[in-house]
C-alpha positions as CSV (number, residue, x, y, z in Angstrom):
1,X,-26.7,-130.3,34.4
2,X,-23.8,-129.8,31.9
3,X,-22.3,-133.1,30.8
4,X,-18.3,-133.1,32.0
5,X,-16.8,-134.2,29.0
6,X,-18.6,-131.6,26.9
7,X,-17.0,-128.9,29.5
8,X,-13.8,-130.5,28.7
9,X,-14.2,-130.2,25.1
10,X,-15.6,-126.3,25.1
11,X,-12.0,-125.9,27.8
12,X,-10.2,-127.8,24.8
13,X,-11.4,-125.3,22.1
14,X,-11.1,-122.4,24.2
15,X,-7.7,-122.4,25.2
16,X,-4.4,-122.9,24.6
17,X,-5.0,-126.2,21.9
18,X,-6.8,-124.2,19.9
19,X,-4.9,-121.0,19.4
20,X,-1.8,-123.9,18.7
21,X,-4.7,-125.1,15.9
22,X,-5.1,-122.2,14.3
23,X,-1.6,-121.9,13.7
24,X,-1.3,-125.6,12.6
25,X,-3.6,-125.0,9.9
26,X,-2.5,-126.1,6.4
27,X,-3.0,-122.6,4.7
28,X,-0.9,-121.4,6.7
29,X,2.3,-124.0,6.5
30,X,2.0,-123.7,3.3
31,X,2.3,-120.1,3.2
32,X,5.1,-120.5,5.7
33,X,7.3,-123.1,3.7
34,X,6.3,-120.5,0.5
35,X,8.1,-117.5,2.1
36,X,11.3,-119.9,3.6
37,X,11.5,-121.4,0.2
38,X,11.7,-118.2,-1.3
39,X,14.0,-116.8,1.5
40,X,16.5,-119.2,0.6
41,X,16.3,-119.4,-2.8
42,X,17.2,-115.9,-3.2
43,X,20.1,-116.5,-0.5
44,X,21.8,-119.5,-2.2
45,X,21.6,-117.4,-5.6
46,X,23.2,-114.4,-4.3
47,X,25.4,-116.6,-2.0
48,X,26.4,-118.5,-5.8
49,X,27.1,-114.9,-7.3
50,X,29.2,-114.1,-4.5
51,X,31.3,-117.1,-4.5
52,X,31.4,-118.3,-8.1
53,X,34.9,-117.6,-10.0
54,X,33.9,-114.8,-11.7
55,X,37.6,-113.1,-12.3
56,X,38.1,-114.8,-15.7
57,X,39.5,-111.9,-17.9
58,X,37.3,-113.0,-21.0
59,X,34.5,-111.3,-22.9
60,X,33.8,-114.8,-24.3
61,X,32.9,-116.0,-20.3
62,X,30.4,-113.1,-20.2
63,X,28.3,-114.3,-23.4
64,X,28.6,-117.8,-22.2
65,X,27.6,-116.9,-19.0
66,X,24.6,-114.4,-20.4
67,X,23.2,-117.2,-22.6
68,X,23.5,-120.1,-20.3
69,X,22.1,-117.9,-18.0
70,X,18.9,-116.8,-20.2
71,X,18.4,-120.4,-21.0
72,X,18.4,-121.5,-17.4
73,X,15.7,-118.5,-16.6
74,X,13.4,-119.8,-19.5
75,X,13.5,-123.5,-18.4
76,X,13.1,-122.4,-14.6
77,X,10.0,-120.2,-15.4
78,X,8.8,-123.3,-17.6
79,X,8.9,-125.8,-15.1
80,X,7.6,-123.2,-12.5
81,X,4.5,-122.4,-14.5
82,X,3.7,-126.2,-14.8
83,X,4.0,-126.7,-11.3
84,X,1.8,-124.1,-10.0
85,X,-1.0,-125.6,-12.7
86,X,-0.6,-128.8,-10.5
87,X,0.3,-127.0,-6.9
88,X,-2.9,-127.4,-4.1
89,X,-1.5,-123.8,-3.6
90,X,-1.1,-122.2,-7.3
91,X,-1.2,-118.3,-5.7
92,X,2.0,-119.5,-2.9
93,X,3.5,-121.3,-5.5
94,X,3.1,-118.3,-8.1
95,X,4.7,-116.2,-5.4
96,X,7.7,-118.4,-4.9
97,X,8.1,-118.5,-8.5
98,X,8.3,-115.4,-9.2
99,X,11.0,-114.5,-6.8
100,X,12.9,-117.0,-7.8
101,X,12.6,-116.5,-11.6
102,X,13.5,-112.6,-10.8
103,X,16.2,-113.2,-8.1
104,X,17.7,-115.2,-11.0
105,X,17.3,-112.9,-13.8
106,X,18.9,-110.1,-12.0
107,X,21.8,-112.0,-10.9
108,X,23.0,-113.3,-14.3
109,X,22.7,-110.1,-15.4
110,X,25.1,-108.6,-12.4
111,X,27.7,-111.4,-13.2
112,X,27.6,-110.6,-16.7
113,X,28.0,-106.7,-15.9
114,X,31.2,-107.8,-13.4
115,X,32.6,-109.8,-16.3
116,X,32.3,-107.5,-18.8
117,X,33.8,-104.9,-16.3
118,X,36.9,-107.4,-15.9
119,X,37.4,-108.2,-19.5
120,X,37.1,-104.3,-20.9
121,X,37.7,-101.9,-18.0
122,X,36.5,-99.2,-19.3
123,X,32.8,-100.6,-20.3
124,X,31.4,-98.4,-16.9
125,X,32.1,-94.9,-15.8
126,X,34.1,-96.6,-12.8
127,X,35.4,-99.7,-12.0
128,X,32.7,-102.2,-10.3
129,X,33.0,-105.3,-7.8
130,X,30.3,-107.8,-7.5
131,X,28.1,-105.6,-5.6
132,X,28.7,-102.1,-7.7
133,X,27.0,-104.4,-10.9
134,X,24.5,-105.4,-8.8
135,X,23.2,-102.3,-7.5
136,X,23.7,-101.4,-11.4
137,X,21.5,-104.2,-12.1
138,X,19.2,-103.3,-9.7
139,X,19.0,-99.6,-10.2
140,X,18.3,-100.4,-14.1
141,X,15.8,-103.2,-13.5
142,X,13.9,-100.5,-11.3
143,X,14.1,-97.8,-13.9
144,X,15.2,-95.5,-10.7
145,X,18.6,-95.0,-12.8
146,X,20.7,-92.6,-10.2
147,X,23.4,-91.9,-13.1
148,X,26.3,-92.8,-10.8
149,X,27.2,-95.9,-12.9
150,X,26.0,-95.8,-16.6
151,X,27.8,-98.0,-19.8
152,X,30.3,-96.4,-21.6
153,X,31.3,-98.7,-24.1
154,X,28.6,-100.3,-26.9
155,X,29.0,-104.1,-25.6
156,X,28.1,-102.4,-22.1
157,X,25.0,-100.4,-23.7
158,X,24.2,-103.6,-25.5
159,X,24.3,-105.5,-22.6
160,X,22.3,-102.9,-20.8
161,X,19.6,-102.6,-23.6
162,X,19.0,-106.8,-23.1
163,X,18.3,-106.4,-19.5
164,X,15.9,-103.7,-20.3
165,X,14.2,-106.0,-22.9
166,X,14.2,-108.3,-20.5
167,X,12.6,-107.1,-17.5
168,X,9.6,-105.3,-19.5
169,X,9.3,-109.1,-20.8
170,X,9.7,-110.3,-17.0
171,X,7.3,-107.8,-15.8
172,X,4.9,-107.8,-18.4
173,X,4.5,-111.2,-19.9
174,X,5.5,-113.4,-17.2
175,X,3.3,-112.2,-14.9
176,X,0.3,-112.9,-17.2
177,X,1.7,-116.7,-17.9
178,X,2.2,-116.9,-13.9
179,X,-1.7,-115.2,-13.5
180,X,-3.0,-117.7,-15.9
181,X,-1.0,-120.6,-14.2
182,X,-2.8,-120.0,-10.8
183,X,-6.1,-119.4,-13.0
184,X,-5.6,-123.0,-14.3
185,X,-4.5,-124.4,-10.7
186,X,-7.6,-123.1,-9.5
187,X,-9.8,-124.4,-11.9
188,X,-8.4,-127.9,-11.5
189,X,-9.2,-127.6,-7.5
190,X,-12.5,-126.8,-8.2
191,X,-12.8,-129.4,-10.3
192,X,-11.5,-131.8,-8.5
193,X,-13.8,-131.4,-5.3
194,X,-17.0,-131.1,-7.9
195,X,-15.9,-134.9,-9.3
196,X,-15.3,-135.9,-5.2
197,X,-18.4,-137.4,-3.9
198,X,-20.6,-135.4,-1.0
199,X,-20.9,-136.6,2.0
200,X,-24.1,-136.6,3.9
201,X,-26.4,-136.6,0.8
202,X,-27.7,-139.2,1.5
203,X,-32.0,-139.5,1.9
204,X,-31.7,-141.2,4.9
205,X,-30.6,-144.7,6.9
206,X,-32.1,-147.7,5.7
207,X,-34.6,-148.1,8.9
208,X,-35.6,-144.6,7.8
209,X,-36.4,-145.3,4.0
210,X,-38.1,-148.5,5.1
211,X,-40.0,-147.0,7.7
212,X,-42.4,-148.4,11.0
């Protein structure tokens, strides 16, 4: 005869509790909080861009924002690549820094093409708002280059020529130093649960080692 509360326990596994376990696994919470973290990081950015005072008729507000901008996008990626070493989930966190670190790369540059724009008018083939020099951004960053939009003037080809530069560097070199962040987070896990003691190794209980 079956024992009842095994029943109960096979009923426990088999239904509802245990489809609600699967989702409460920490995987995949962690891959959850990865995607919202990276959701929202690349809606306060754009939300920033949007908002900012950005109508200052300076070229000397572009640069400032351009370099403050580059600097911020180093020390992000930095501290990013230092924390996926240490994250329990370097390839999530590797994800969410790498939209972030983009997200913010293409941004500054869209604020500094909207600048420019504002300080020299006729830096573009036509006048652009905030989201004209992002789709610019985003069109060069892509290499997809529709030839609606291109820089006339040689601050605008300049400018154009950095983000270039910069998104081979982006594509190319960052996402080795991100790779070889999760490489090292790995390696840390693993040895971290080699240095943990097993369970269950054990020979035996001591009634068992003394024996009859």
């Amino acid at each position: 005869m079956r024992d009842p509360s095994t029943a109960r326990t096979d009923r426990a596994r088999s239904g509802p509790d245990a489809h609600r376990g699967r989702w409460l696994r920490p995987g995949r919470w962690a891959a959850v909080r990865a995607v919202a973290r990276a959701v929202l990081i690349t809606v306060g950015l754009l939300a920033a861009y949007y908002l900012l005072p950005l109508d200052e008729r300076a070229t000397a507000g572009a640069t400032a924002l351009l370099v403050c901008g580059l600097v911020a996008v180093l020390l992000v990626f930095l501290w990013e690549v230092r924390t996926i070493a240490r994250s329990p989930h370097p390839r999530l966190k590797a994800v969410e820094a790498l939209a972030a670190t983009l997200v913010l790369f293409l941004v500054l540059f869209a604020g500094a093409y909207y600048l420019l724009d504002r300080s020299a008018p006729s830096s573009f083939s036509e006048p652009l708002t905030r989201t004209d020099a992002l789709y610019f951004t985003l069109t060069t960053f892509s290499t997809v280059g529709f030839g609606d939009i291109t820089a006339r003037s040689q601050a605008g080809r300049v400018l154009t020529m950095a983000q270039m530069a910069g998104g081979l560097l982006l594509v190319g070199l960052a996402a080795r130093v991100l790779a070889s962040a999760v490489q090292a987070g790995l390696r840390r896990q693993r040895g971290e649960q080699a240095a943990q003691p097993r369970s269950g190794t054990g020979t035996g209980t001591p009634e068992q080692e003394a024996g009859p």
